[in-house]
GUDO-941803 format. One record per residue (C-alpha): residue number from 1; x, y, z. Coordinates in steps of 0.1 Angstrom, whole numbers, always signed. Each point is the difference from the previous one (the first is absolute). Layout:
<sites>
<site k="NUM" c1="X" c2="Y" c3="Z"/>
...
</sites>
This chain:
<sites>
<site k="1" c1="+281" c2="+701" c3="-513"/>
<site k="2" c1="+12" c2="-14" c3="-33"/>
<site k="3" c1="-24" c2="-22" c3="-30"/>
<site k="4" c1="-16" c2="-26" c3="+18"/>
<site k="5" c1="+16" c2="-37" c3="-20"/>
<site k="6" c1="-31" c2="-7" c3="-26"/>
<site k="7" c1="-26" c2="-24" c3="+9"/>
<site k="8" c1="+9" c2="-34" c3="-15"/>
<site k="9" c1="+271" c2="-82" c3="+225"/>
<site k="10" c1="-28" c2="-24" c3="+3"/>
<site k="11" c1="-18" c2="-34" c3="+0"/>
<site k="12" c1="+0" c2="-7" c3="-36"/>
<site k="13" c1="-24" c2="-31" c3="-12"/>
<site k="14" c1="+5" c2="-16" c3="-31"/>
<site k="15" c1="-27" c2="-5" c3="-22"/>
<site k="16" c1="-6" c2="-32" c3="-23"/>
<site k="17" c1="+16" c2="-4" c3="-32"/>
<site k="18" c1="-34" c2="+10" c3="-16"/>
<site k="19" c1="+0" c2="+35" c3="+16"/>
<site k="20" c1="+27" c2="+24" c3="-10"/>
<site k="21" c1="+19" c2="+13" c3="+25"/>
<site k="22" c1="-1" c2="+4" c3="+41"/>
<site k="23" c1="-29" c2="+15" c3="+16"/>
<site k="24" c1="+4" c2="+15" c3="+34"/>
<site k="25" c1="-33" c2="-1" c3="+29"/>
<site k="26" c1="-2" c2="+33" c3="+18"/>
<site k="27" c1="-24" c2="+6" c3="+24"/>
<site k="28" c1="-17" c2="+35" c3="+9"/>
<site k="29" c1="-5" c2="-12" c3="+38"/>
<site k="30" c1="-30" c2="+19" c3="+26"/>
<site k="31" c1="+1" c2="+37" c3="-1"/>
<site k="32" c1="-24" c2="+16" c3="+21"/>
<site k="33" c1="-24" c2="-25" c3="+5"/>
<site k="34" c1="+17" c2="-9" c3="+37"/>
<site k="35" c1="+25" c2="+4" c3="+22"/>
<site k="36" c1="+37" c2="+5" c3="-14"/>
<site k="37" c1="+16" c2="-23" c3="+19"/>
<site k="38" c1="-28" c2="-24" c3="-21"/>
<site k="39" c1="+18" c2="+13" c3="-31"/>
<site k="40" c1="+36" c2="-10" c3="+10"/>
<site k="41" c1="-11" c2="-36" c3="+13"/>
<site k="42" c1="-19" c2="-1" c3="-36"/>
<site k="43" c1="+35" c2="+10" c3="-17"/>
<site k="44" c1="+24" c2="-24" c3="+18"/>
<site k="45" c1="-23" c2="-25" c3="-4"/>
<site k="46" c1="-1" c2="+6" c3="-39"/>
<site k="47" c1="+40" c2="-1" c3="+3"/>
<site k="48" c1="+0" c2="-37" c3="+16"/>
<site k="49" c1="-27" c2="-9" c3="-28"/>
<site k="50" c1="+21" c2="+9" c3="-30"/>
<site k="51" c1="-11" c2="+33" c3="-9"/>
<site k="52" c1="+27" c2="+21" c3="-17"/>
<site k="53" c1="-18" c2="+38" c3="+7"/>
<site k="54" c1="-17" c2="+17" c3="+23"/>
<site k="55" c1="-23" c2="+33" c3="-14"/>
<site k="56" c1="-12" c2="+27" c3="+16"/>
<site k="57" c1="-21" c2="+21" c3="-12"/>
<site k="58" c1="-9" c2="+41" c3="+6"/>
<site k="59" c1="-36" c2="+17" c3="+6"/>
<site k="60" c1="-13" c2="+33" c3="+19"/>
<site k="61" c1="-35" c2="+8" c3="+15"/>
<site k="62" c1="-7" c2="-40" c3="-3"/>
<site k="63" c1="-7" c2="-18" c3="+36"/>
<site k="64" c1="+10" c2="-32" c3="-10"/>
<site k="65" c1="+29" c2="+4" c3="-20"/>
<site k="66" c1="+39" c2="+15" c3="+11"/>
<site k="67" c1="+13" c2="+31" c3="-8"/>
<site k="68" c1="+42" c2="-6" c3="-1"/>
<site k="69" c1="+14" c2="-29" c3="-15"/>
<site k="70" c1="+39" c2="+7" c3="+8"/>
<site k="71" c1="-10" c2="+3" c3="+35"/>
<site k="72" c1="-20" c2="-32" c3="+2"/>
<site k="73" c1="+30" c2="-14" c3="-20"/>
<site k="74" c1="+24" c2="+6" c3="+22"/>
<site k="75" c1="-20" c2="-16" c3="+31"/>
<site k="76" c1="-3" c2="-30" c3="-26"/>
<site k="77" c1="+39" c2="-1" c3="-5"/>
<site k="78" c1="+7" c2="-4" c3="+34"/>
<site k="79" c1="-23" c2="-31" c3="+2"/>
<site k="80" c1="+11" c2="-17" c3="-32"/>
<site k="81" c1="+35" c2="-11" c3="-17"/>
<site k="82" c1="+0" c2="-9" c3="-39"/>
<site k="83" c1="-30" c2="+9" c3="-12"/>
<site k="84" c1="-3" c2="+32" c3="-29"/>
<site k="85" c1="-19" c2="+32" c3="+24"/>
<site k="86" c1="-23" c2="+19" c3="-28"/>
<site k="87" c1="-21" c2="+33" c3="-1"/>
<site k="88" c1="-31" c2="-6" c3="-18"/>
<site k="89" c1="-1" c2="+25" c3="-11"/>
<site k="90" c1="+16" c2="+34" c3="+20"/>
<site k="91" c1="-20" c2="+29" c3="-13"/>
<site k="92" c1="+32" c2="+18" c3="-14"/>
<site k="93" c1="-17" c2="+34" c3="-8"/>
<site k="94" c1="-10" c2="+7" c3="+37"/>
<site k="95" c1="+35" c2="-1" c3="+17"/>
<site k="96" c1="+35" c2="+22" c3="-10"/>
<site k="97" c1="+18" c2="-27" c3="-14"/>
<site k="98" c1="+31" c2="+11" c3="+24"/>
<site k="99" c1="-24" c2="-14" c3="+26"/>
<site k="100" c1="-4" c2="-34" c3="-23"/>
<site k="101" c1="+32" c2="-2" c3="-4"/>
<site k="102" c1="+12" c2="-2" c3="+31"/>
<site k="103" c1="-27" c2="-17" c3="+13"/>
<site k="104" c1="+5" c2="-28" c3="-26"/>
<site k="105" c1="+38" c2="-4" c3="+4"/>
<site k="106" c1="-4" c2="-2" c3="+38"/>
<site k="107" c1="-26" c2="-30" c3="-5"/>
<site k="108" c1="+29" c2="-13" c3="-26"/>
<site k="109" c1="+24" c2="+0" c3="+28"/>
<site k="110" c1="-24" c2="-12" c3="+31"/>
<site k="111" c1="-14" c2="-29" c3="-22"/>
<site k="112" c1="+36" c2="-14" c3="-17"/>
<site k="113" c1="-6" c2="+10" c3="-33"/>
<site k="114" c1="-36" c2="-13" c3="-6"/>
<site k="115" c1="-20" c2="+34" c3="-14"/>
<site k="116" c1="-18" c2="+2" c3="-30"/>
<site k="117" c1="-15" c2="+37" c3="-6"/>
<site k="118" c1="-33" c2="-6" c3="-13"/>
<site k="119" c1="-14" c2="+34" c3="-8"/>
<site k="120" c1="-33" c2="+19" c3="-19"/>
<site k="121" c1="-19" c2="+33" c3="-6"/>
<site k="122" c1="-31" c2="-9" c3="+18"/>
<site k="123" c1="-36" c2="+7" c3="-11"/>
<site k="124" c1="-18" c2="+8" c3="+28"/>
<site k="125" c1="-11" c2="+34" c3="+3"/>
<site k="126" c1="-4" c2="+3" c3="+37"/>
<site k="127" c1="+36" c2="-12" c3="+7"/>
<site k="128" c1="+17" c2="+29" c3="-18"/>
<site k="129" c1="-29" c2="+24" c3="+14"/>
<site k="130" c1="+8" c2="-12" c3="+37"/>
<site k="131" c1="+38" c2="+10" c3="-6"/>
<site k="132" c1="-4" c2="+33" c3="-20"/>
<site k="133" c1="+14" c2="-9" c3="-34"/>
<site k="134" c1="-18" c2="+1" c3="-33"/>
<site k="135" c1="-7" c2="-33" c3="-14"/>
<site k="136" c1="+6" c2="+14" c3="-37"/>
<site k="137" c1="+31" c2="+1" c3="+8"/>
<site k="138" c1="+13" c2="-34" c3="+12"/>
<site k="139" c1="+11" c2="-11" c3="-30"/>
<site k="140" c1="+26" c2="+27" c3="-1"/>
<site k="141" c1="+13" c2="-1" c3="+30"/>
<site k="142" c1="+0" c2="-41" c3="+1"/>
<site k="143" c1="+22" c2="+6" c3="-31"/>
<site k="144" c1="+21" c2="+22" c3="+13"/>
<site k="145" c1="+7" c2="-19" c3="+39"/>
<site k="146" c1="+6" c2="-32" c3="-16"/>
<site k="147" c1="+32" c2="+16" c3="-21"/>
<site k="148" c1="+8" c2="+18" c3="+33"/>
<site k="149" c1="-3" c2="-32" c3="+14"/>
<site k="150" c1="+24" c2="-19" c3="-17"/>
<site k="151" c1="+26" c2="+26" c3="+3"/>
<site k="152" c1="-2" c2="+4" c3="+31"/>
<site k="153" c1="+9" c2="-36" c3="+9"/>
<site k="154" c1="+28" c2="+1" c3="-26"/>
<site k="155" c1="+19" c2="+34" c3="+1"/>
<site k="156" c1="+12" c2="+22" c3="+22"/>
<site k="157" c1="-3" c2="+39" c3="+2"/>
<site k="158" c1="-33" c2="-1" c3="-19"/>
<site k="159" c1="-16" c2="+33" c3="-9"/>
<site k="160" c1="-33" c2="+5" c3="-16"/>
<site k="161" c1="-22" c2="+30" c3="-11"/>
<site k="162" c1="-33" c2="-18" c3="-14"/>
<site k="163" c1="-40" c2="+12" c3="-3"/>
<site k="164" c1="-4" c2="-16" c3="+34"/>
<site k="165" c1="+32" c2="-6" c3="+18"/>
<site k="166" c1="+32" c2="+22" c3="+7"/>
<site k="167" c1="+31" c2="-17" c3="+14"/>
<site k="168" c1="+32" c2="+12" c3="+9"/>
<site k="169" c1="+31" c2="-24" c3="+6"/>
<site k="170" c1="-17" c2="-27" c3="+14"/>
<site k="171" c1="+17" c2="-33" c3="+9"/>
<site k="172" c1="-24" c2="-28" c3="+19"/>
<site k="173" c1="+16" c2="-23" c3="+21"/>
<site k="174" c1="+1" c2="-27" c3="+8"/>
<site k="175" c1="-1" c2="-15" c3="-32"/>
<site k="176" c1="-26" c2="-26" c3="-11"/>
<site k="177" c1="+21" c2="-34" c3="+2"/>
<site k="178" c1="-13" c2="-10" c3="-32"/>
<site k="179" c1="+24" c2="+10" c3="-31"/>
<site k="180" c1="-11" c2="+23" c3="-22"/>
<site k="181" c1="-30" c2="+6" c3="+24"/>
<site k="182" c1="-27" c2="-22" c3="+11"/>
<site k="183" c1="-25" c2="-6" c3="-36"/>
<site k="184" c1="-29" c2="+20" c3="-4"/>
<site k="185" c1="-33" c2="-14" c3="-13"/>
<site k="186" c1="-29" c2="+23" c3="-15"/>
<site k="187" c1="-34" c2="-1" c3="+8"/>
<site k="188" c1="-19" c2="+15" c3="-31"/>
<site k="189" c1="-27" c2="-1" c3="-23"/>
<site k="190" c1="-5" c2="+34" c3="-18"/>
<site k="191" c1="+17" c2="-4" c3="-35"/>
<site k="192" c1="+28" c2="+21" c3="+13"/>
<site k="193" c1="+1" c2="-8" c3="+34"/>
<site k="194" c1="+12" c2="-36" c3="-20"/>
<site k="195" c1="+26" c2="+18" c3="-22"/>
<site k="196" c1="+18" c2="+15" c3="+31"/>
<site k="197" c1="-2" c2="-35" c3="+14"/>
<site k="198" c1="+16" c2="-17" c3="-27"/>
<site k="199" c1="+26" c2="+31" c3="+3"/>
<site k="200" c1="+4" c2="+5" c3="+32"/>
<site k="201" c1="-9" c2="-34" c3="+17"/>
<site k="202" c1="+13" c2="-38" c3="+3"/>
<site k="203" c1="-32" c2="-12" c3="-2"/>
<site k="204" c1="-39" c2="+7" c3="-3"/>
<site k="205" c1="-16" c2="-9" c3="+31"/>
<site k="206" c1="-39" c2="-8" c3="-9"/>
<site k="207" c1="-25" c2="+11" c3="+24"/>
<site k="208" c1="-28" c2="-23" c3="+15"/>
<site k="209" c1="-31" c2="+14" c3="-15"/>
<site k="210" c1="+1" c2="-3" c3="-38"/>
<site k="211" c1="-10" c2="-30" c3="-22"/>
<site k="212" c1="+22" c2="-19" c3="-25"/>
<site k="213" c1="-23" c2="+16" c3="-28"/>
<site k="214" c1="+4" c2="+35" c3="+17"/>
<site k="215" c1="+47" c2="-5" c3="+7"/>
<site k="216" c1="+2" c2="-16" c3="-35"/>
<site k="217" c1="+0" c2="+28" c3="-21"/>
<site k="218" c1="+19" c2="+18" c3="+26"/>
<site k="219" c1="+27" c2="-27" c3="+0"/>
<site k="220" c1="+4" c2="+7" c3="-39"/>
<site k="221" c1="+6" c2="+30" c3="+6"/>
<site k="222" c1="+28" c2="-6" c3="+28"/>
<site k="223" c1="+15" c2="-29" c3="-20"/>
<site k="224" c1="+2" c2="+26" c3="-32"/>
<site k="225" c1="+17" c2="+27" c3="+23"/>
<site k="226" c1="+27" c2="-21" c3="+14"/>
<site k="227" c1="+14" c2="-9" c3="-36"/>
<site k="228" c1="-6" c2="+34" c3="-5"/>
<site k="229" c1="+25" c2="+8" c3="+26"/>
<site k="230" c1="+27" c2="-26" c3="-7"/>
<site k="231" c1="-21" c2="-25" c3="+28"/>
<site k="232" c1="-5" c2="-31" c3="-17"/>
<site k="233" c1="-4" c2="-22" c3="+33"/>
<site k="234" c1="-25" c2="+20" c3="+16"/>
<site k="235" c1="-18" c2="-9" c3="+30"/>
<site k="236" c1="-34" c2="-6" c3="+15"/>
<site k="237" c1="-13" c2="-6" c3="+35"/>
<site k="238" c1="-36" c2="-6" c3="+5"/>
<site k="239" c1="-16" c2="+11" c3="+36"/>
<site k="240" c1="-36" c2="-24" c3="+0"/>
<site k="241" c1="-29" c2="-10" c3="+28"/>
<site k="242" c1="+4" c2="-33" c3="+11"/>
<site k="243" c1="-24" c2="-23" c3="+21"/>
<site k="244" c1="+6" c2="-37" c3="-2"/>
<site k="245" c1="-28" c2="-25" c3="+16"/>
<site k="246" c1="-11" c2="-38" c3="+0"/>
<site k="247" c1="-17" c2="+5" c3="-29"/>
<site k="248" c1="-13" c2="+27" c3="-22"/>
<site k="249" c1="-32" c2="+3" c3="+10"/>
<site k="250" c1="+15" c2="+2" c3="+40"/>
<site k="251" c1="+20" c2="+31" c3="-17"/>
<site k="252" c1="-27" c2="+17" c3="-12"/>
<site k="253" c1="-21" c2="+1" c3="+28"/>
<site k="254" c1="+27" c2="+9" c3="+25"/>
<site k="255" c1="+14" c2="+31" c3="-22"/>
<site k="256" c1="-26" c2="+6" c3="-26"/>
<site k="257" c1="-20" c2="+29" c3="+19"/>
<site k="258" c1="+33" c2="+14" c3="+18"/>
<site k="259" c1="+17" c2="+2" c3="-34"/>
<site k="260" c1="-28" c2="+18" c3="-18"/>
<site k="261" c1="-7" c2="+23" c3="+28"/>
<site k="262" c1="+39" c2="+10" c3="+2"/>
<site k="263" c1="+7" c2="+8" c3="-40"/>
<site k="264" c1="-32" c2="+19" c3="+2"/>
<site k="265" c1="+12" c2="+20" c3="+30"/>
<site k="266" c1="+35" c2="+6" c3="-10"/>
<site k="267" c1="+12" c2="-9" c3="-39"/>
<site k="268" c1="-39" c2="+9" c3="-16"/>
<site k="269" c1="+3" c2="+32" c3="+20"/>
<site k="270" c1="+30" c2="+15" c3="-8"/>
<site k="271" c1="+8" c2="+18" c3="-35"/>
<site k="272" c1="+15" c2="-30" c3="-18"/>
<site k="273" c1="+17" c2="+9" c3="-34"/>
<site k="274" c1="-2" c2="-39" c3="-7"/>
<site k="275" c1="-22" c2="-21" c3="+26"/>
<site k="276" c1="-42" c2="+3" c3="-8"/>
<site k="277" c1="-24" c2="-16" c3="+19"/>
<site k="278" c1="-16" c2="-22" c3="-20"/>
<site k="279" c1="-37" c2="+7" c3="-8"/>
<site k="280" c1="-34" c2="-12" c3="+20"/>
<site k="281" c1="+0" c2="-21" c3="+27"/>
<site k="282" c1="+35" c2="-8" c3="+12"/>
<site k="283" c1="+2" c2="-34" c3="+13"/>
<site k="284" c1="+32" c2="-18" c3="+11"/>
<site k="285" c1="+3" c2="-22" c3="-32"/>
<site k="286" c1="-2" c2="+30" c3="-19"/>
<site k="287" c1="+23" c2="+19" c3="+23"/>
<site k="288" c1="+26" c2="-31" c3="+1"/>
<site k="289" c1="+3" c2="-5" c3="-36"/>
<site k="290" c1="+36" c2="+6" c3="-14"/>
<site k="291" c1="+5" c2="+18" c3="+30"/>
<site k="292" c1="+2" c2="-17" c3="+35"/>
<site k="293" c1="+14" c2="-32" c3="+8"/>
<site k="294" c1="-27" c2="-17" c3="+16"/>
<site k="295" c1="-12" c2="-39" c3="+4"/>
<site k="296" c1="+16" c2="-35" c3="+5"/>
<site k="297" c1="+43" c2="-2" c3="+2"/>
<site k="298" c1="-9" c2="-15" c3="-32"/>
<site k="299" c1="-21" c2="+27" c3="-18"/>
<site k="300" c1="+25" c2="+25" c3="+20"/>
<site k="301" c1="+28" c2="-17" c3="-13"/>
<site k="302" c1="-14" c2="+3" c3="-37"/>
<site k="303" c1="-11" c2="+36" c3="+7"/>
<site k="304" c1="+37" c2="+12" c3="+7"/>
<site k="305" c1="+16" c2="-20" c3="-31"/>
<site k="306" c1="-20" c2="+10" c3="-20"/>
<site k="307" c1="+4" c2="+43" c3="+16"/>
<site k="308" c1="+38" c2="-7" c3="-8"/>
<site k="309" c1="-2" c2="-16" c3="-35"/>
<site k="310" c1="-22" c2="+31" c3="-6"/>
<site k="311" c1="+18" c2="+25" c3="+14"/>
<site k="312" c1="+37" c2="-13" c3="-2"/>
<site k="313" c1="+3" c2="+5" c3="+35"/>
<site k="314" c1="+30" c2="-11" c3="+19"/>
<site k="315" c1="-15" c2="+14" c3="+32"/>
<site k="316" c1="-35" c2="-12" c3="+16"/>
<site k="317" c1="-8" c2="+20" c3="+33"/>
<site k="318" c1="-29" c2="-12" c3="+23"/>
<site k="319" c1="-23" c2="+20" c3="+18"/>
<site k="320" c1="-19" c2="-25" c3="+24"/>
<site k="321" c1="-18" c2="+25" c3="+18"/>
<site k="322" c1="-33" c2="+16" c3="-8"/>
<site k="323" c1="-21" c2="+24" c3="+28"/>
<site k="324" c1="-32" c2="-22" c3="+4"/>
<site k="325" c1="+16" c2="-33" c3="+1"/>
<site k="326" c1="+7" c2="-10" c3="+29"/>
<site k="327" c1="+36" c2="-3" c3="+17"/>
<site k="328" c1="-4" c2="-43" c3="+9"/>
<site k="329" c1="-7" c2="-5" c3="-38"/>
<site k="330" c1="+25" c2="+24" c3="-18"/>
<site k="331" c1="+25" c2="-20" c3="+21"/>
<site k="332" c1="-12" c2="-35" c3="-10"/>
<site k="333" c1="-3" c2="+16" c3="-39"/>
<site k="334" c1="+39" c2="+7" c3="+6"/>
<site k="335" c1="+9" c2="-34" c3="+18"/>
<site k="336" c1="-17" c2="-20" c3="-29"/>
<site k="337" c1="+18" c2="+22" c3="-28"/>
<site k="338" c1="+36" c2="-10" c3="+16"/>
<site k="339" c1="-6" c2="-34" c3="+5"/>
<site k="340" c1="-22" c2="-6" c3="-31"/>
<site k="341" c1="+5" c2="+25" c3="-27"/>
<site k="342" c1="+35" c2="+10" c3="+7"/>
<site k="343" c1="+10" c2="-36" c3="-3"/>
<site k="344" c1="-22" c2="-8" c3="-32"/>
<site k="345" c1="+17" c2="+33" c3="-19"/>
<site k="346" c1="+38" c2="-6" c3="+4"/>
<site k="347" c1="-3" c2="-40" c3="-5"/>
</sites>
């Protein structure tokens, strides 16, 4: 599993002369939660709004969440035009990376170009159990896909003879569209899950459930392996919660007892080399601190400066969707954050 870090062609905004560079809004759209054809209407509406990515995300033996991103992507190409189509992250270790590969370039071709390949090694136990492969060993053969993978969209004839994988004279086609290949962003937070993505990777792609206190050290540590490699522009995307209300205390009371109950089903229950539940009672202040984007557009606004000036991030993907909430107010929370906070970010 590797040490755990130690405790301690798109839309393009520009950001004030204060802020440093671009930032770019993803959003991590319904998965699960209702009926696809929800999803897509969700995704081209977060196209006409100014979104520059869609994310989707990967999960097994869950009843509210999807199980194949590149599939759902592809439905979402057909229904969108510009903006960037995202996994969020593809469990890599699960799949032959032939499969991937493929899989990915055809996605390339059907959407015009727009794929990023966000993938991780997962952490769930269950997931790996369901499909028959060790979970001690996704770190290898995550390692050992994601070099396949880039071959694979970039030479021909390519034969391999690895710990997991044997190929023989393989050539995919078609081609992604994207040249080299489409960009590959890492999801990882074991100390050497974050090496491989400052190796391997075009950016680090954090996860939804950890604090700023719990990704700093973490970020450190991917900041010191990208010199390390001959990186100095590394990148980061940040994956957060988001609920945006009239006011704060309209936000709390809407979410707080959904939010709770869902990290304490899914992220406090699964082995987490970073993310801890905090101790005692968990309320939603508690949960929400350095963590979720939740309040006002004004204390929302404030919330995702200050999660890029922390971070570095040049990517900020939304997840407006919680199970619990209901489905009238996470689409009011995502109406008010493109006509409020959007706006108030990129003036």
């Amino acid at each position: 599993m590797g040490i755990a870090c130690p405790e301690e062609p798109s839309t393009r905004f520009s950001r004030s002369s204060e802020r440093e560079a671009a930032l770019e809004i993803g959003l991590s759209p319904l998965q699960g939660q209702a009926t696809f054809d929800e999803t897509l209407r969700e995704c081209e509406q977060a196209e006409s709004a100014g979104f520059s990515s869609i994310w989707l995300g990967e999960h097994h033996n869950h009843p509210l969440l999807y199980p194949a991103p590149l599939i759902g992507l592809a439905a979402v190409a057909g229904r969108t035009r510009t903006i960037r189509l995202g996994t969020g992250v593809l469990l890599l270790p699960l799949y032959h990376p032939l499969t991937v590969a493929e899989e990915a370039a055809m996605v390339d071709v059907i959407s015009g170009g727009r794929l990023i390949l966000g993938i991780g090694a997962g952490y769930a136990p269950e997931e790996f159990a369901a499909f028959g492969y060790s979970i001690k060993e996704r770190g290898s053969r995550l390692e050992e896909s994601a070099l396949l993978l880039q071959r694979l969209w970039t030479e021909e004839n390519v034969t391999h003879h690895g710990r997991h994988f044997h190929l023989d004279n393989v050539t995919i086609a078609p081609r992604p569209l994207q040249h080299p290949r489409p960009p590959i962003w890492f999801g990882a937070w074991a100390e050497t899950a974050i090496h491989r993505a400052a190796r391997l990777g075009d950016a680090w792609l954090v996860g939804p459930s950890a604090s700023l206190n719990e990704i700093a050290p973490c970020l450190r540590v991917y900041r010191e392996a990208c010199k390390a490699v001959g990186k100095p522009d590394s990148h980061v995307a940040v994956l957060r919660y988001v609920f945006v209300a009239g006011s704060n205390r309209e936000a709390i009371s809407a979410a707080g007892d959904s939010f709770v109950g869902a990290f304490e089903r899914m992220y406090f229950r699964w082995p987490h080399p970073i993310v801890k539940r905090p101790p005692g009672r968990l309320t939603i202040e508690r949960l929400a601190e350095n963590r979720i984007v939740l309040g006002d557009p004004k204390s929302c606004v404030e919330d995702i400066i200050r999660f890029q000036r922390e971070l570095g991030a040049d990517h900020f993907i939304c997840r407006f969707s919680v199970p619990g909430i209901p489905r009238d107010l996470c689409a009011q929370s995502l109406s008010l954050f493109t006509r409020e906070v959007m706006p108030a970010l990129f003036s």
